[in-house]
N, C-alpha and C positions, 0 to 999 in steps of 0.2 A: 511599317511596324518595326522590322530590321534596324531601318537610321535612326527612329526612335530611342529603342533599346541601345541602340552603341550609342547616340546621344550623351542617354540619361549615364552609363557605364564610363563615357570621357570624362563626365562633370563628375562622376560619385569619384573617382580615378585623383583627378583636379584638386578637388576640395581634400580628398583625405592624405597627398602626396603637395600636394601645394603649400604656400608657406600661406602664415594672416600675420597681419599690424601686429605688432610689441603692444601691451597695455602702454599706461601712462606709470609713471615710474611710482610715481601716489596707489596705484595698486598694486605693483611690486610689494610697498615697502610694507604697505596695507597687509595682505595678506602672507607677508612672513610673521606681522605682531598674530595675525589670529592663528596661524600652525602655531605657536610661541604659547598663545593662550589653552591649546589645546593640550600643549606638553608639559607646562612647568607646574599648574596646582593640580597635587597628588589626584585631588578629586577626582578631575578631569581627565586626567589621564587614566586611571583607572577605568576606565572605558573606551576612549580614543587609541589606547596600546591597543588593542584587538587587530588594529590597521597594521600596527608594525610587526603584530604575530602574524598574519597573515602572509606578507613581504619576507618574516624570519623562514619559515616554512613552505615557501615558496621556494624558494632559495634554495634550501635542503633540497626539495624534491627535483629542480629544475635542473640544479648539478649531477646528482644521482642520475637520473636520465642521462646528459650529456654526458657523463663517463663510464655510461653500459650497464651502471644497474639499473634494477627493476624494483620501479616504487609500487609498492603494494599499499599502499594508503595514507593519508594527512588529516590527524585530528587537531581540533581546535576548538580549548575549554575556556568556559566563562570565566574562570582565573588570570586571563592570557596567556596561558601556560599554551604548548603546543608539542604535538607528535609525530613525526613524518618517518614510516618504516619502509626501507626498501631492502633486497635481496641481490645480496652477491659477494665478491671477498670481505670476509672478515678486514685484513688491510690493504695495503698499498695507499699509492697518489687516490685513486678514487675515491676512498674511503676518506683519506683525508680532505680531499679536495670539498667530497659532501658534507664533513662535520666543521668543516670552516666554513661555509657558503651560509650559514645560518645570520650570526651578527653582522656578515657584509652587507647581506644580499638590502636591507633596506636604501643605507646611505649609497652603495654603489647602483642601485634602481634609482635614486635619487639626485645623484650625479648623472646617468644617462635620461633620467628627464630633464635637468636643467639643460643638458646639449642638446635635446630638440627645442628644449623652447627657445633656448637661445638662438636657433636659427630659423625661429617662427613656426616650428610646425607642433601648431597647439594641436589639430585635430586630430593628424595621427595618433602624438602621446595619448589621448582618450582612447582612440581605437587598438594601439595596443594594450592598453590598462586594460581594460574590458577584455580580450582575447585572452590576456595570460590569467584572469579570474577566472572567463569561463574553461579553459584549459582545468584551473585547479579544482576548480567545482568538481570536475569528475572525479577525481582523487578522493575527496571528501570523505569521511567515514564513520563523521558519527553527526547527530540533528543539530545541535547549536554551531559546528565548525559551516556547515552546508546553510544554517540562516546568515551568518555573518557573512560570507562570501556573496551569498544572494543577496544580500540587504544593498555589501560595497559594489557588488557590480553594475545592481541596478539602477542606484546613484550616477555612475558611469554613464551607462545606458540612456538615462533620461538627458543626464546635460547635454551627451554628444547629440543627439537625434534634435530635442526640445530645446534647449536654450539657446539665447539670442552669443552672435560672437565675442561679445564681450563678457558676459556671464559666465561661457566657455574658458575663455582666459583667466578670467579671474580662478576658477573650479581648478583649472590647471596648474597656476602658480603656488596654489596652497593646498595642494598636493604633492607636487616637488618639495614644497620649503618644507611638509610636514615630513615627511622621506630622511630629508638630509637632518633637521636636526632633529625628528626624533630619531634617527639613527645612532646617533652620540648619547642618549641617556642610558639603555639597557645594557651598554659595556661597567656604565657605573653600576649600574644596579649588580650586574653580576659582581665586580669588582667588593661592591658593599657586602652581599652575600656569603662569600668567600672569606673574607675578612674575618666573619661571624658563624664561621666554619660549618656553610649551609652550602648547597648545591654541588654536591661532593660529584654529582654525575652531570655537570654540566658540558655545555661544547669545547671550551678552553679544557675541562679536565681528561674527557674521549681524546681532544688532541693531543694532549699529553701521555697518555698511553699507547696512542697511534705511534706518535714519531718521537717518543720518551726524550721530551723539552717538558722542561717546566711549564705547569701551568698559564705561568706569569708569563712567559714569553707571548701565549697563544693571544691573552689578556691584551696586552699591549697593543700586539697586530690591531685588534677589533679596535681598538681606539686613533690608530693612527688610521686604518681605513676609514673610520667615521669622521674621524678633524679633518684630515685631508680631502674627502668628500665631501663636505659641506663647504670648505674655504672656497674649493674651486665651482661648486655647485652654485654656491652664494654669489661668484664673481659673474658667470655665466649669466646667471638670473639679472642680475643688475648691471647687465653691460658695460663691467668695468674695463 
């Protein structure tokens, strides 16, 4: 029973620490057009953004943690709107560091999944996808943030466990590509907002009270982290 049990523990060990086959590059390119279909008409995005709010607010919460504050809870409204409140200094690096982690946190999750695909290890990226949701699930704070998360994790859940390796990959690639470039439209969207002198309490604008830089500066960052993530995200994924 013992050699068993370490058995089945080498192989679960193996498979989820082990690398698999690259797709064929036809599903590469494949499933960049459909994240692509999923980001660019409004429609559709309009519902598809819940995934990047998720990843914005993750983000928030998972810095706040790593620099000692204490996250007291993450909502997430059918708007795609999102709220992640945690306790502890008003300023410093902390503070800033958690009101920045917001617009990165998707493309630069997006960039560190093109580095494991890119060195094949599809199954892990599932297994920690699913870990850092079930992580944020507990955070959760109000019924629709807690279905969305449930809904994305479970998806996770099913591919990893149920689909065949190749399905896997595919789930995987177009996950990444939706990361990286929908990481690059919500800097515009804010940038548009701004412009039409709306979201006067956004992340660029906190940062600019934090560490009194222009808005604009803050602006820019998220853009340059999002192009820059995606270039090199994109190069990764396609083994240039």
């Amino acid at each position: 029973m013992e050699s068993t049990a370490a058995t089945s523990l080498a192989s679960l060990w193996d498979e989820v620490f082990g690398t698999q086959p690259d797709p064929d590059l036809w599903v590469v390119i494949a499933t960049a057009v459909a994240a692509l279909a999923a980001i660019v008409p409004h429609s559709v995005w309009r519902l598809s953004r819940n995934a990047i709010t998720i990843a914005h607010e993750g983000g928030h919460g998972l810095v706040a943690l790593l620099t000692g504050r204490t996250l007291t809870g993450i909502r997430l409204h059918s708007d795609t709107s999102g709220l992640t409140v945690s306790r502890g200094k008003p300023t410093g690096l902390g503070m800033i560091l958690t009101a920045a982690a917001g617009y990165t946190a998707p493309p630069l999750l997006g960039l560190g999944g093109a580095a494991l695909l890119g060195s094949g290890r599809i199954t892990l990226l599932l297994w920690l996808a699913t870990i850092l949701l079930v992580a944020m699930l507990v955070m959760i704070r109000n019924a629709y943030g807690a279905l969305t998360v449930l809904l994305t994790g479970g998806t996770f859940v099913v591919v990893s466990w149920l689909a065949g390796p190749q399905v896997q990959a595919a789930f995987a690639y177009a996950v990444v590509w939706f990361l990286l470039l929908g990481g690059v439209r919500p800097a515009f969207e804010l940038q548009a907002k701004r412009r039409r002198g709306g979201a006067g309490d956004s992340d660029a604008d906190q940062l600019s009270r934090l560490t009194h830089l222009p808005a604009t500066v803050w602006l820019v960052m998220f853009h340059v982290v999002s192009l820059c993530a995606l270039m090199g995200g994109g190069r990764w994924l396609l083994d240039l």
